[in-house]
N, C-alpha and C positions, 0 to 999 in steps of 0.2 A: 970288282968292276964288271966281270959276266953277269954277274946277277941283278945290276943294275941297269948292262944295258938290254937284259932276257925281257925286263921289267918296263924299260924305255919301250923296245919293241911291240910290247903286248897292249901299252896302252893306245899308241900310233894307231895300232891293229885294229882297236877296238873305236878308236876317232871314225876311222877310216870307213868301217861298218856299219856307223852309229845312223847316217844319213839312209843307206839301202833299209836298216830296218825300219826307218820311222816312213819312209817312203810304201815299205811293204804293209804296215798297218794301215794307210791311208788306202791301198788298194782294196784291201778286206775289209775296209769301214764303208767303200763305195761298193763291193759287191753285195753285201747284207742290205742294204739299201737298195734294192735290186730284185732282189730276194719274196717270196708271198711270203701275206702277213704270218701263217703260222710259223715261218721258221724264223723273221726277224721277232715274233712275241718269247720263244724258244729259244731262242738263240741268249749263250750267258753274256750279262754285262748289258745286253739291251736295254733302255729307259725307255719309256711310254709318255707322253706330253699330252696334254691338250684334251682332248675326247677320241683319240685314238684305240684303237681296241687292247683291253689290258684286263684283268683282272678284276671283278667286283670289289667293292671296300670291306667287305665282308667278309670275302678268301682273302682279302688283303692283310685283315686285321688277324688272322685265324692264324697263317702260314708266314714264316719268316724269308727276306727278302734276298734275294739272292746280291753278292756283292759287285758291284760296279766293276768297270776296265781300268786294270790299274796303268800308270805310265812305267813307260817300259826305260830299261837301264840305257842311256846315253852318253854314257861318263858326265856330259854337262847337261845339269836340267835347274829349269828356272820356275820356283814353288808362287802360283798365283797367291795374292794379298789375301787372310784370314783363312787360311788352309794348312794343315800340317801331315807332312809326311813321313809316314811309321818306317823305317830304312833297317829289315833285317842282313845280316852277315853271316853267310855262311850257316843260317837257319835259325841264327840266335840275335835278338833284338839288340841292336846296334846304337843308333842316333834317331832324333825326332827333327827334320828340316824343316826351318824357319823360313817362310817367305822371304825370296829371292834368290840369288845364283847358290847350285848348290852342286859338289863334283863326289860322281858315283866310281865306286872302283868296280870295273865290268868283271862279270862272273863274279863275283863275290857278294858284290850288294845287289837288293833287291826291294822296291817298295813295295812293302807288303799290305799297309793300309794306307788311306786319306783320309782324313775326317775334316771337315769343316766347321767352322770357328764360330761362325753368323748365326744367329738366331732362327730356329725352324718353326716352323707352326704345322701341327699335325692334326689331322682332324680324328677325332674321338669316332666310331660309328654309332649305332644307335644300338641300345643293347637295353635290358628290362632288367630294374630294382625293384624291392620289395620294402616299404617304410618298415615303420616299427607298428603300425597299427596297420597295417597286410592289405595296402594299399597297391599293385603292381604298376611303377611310373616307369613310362619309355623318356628315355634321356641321351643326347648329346653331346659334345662340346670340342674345343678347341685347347690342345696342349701347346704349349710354346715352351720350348729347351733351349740348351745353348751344350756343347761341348768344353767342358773345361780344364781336364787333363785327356789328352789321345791317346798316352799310352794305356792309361783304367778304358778306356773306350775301345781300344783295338782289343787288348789283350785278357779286362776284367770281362765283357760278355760277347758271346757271338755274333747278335745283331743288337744294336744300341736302339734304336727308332723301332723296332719289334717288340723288346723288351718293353721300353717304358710308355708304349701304348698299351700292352698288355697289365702293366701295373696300375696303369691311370682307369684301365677298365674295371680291374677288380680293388682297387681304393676307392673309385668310388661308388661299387655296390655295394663295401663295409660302412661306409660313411653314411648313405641313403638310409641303412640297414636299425640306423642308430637316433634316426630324427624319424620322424611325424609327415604327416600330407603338409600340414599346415606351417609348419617350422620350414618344413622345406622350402616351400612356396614362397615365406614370407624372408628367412636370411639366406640367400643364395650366396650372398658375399660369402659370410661364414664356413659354407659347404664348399666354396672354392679357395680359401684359405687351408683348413684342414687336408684338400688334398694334396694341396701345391706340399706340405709341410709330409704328411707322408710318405709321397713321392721322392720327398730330397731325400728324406731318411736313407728309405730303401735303396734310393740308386747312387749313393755318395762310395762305394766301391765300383760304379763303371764309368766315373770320373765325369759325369751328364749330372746339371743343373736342372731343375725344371723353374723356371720365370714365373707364370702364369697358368693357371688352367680357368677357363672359362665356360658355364655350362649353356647351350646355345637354346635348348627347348626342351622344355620340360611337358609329357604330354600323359595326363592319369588317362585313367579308361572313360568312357563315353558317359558312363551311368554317373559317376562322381562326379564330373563335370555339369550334368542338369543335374546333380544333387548342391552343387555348390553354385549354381546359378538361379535354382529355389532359395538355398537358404543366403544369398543377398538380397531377391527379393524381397523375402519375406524381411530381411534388416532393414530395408530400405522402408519399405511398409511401415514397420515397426517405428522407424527413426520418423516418421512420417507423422504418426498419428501421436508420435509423442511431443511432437513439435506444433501440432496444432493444440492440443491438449492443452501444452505451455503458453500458446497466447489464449485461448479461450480463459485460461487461468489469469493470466497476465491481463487478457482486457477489464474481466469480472473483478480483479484488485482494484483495477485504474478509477471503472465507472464506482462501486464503494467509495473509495479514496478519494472522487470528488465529488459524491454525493455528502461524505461526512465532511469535508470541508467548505460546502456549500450551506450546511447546515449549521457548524459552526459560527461561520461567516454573518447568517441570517440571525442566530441567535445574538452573538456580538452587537449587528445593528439592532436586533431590538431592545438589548439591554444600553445602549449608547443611546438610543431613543426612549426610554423608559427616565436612565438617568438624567437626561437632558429635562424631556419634560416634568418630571420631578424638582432637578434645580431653579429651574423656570415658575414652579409655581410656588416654592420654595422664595423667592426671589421677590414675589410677589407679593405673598403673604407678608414677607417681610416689608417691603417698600410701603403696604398697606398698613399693616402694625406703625411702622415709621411715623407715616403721617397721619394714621387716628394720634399716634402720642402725640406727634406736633401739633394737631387741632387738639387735643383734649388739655395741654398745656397752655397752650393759646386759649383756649376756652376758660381755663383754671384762673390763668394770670389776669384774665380783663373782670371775673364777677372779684378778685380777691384786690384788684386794682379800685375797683368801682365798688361803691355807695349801694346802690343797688343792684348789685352785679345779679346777689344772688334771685332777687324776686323777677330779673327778667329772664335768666336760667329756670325759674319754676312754672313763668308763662310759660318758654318755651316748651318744656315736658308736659305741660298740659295740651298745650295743641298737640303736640308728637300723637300724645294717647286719645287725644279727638280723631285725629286722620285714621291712626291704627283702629281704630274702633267703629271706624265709617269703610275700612276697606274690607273689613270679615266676611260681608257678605258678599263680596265681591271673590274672595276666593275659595270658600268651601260653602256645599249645601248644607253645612251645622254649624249654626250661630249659637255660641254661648253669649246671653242678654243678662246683662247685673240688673241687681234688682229695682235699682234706682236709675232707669234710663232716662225719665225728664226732668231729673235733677242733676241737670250741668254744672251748677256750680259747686256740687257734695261732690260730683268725678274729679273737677279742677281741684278743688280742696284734697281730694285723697290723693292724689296728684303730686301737690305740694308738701304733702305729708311726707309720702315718698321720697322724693328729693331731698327733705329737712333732715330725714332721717339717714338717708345715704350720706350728707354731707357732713350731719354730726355725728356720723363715724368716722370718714376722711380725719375730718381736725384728729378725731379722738385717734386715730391708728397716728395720723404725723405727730402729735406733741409723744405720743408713747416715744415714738421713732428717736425725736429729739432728746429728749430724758438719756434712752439708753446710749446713743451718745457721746451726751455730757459726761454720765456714769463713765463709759470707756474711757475718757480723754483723764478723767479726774484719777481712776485708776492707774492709767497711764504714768502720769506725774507723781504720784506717791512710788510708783514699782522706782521709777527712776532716781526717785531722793533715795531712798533707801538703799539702794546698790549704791550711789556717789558716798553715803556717809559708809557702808562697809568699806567701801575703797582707802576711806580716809583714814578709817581704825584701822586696819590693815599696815596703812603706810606707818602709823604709828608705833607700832607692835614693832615692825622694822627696826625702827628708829632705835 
């Protein structure tokens, strides 16, 4: 019972005090404020805001940070949302305090760290890589962490935000180290995937996630930059004259392709005009042939009709051969003259000779014509009897 209420007493003690000491901090946070800048920049647990005078990013990145003002023991203290409280005992790590009402045993407990929970974004400074083809690029960028166990973070490295800026510097001068100008230049994504993955490797013992790392500018040296602004030129150039080349080629097909099909074309109608007037005279000929046979038939049937069909068919050739023999001189300067020219009536006779003799070859070709014929027909009729009587002896033979 002493010893609980030694214990009663002490904590009372320690209620009772809790307020003068958070009152006494509040007066040393307004005298430092108060204070010139070199002892508030000096001063430990100071933070820097805004453009206030602090340290280059340079010493920043170089040198590790000194650590924050911790909250001091009140028996009761109340842990702000996505923060975690490192709570050593007696020098030896204790408890990790969760966001919300949390009760410290005075003199014994003690916050040794905070780490916060939220997403940071850290700027990368600007530092010089070497490709694989000894190109020297200045580069920056942006790390983004999260804290995901507090105790690897308080207790696996000294300063966590030190450390894995320091890592993020020298992964990605191994990374650069391993691609090209142009690789570089061209997959950046890639080059910020591989770091983000090395990074987690490395710091997965100080309990810090890396999310994201993003490279913000990438800047080669002066001379590679008009070297690489020549040689797009010159692609551009390049892409240029190969592109007119291809319609100069592409027209020179076009005007061919419709000269040979203009050609074509012309050739078609003159053979459609070649065949045309060939059918047409074709056509002709024939309709002509047609109706000489109809007249010469007509002419056949009335002297073979008529009594004296034929002696007015041998007038008729006789004048024909008078007209024809009166126009010779009328169309060549060379008259062939028979030797009998005032004897008209030996021309009319030979004349009619002619004709007698045309005609009695006519008869003599038709009666042949007829003959052969008969001959067929009469052929005919025997082939026919003689296959009917095989037929018959046949059927016989059956029988």
């Amino acid at each position: 019972m002493s010893l609980l209420a030694t214990s009663s007493s002490r904590l009372l003690a320690g209620a009772r005090t809790a307020p003068r000491l958070v009152a006494a901090a509040a007066t040393a946070s307004q005298r430092l404020l108060h204070t010139s800048p070199t002892m508030r920049n000096n001063a430990p647990g100071y933070k820097r805001h805004g453009n206030r005078p602090g340290p280059t990013t340079a010493a920043y990145s170089t040198l590790p940070r000194k650590n924050k003002s911790l909250p001091a023991n009140t028996v009761i203290k109340f842990v702000p949302q996505q923060e975690a409280w490192v709570v050593e005992r007696m020098g030896r790590f204790s408890r990790i305090l969760e966001p919300g009402l949390a009760i410290l045993v005075p003199l014994l407990d003690r916050i040794s760290y905070t780490q916060s929970l939220k997403e940071v974004a850290v700027e990368i400074p600007t530092q010089s890589a070497i490709t694989m083809d000894n190109v020297t690029l200045e580069l920056d960028g942006v790390l983004y962490y999260r804290v995901v166990d507090p105790y690897k973070a308080s207790y696996g490295v000294a300063d966590a935000e030190f450390s894995i800026m320091q890592l993020a510097q020298t992964t990605m001068r191994a990374e650069i180290g391993q691609m090209t100008l142009d690789t570089t230049l061209a997959e950046r994504n890639t080059l910020n995937h591989n770091i983000v993955q090395a990074i987690n490797h490395a710091s997965e013992s100080w309990g810090i996630a890396c999310l994201r790392y993003e490279i913000r500018d990438i800047h080669p040296p002066v001379k590679v930059v008009e070297a690489m602004h020549s040689q797009v030129s010159a692609e551009r150039s390049k892409r240029a004259q190969i592109l007119e080349s291809e319609g100069a080629r592409q027209s020179a097909i076009n005007v061919a392709e419709g000269s040979k099909q203009a050609q074509i074309l012309a050739s078609e109608a003159v053979k459609m005009e070649q065949i045309n007037r060939a059918m047409g005279e074709a056509e002709a000929i024939r309709q002509t042939a047609y109706a000489e046979a109809a007249a010469i038939e007509k002419v056949a049937k009335a002297i073979s009709d008529s009594e004296a069909g034929e002696l007015a068919a041998g007038l008729h050739v006789a004048q024909q051969y008078v007209e024809a023999f009166g126009n010779i001189a009328k169309e060549s300067n060379t008259i062939v003259v028979p030797a009998s020219t005032n004897d008209v009536a030996g021309m009319v006779s030979q004349a009619m000779a002619v004709f007698s003799s045309v005609s009695a070859n006519q008869k003599r070709a038709a009666a042949s014509l007829q003959r052969e014929k008969k001959s067929e027909a009469s052929a005919g009729k025997i082939e026919n009897g003689l296959e009917g009587a095989g037929g018959f002896g046949s059927e016989q033979l059956n029988h």
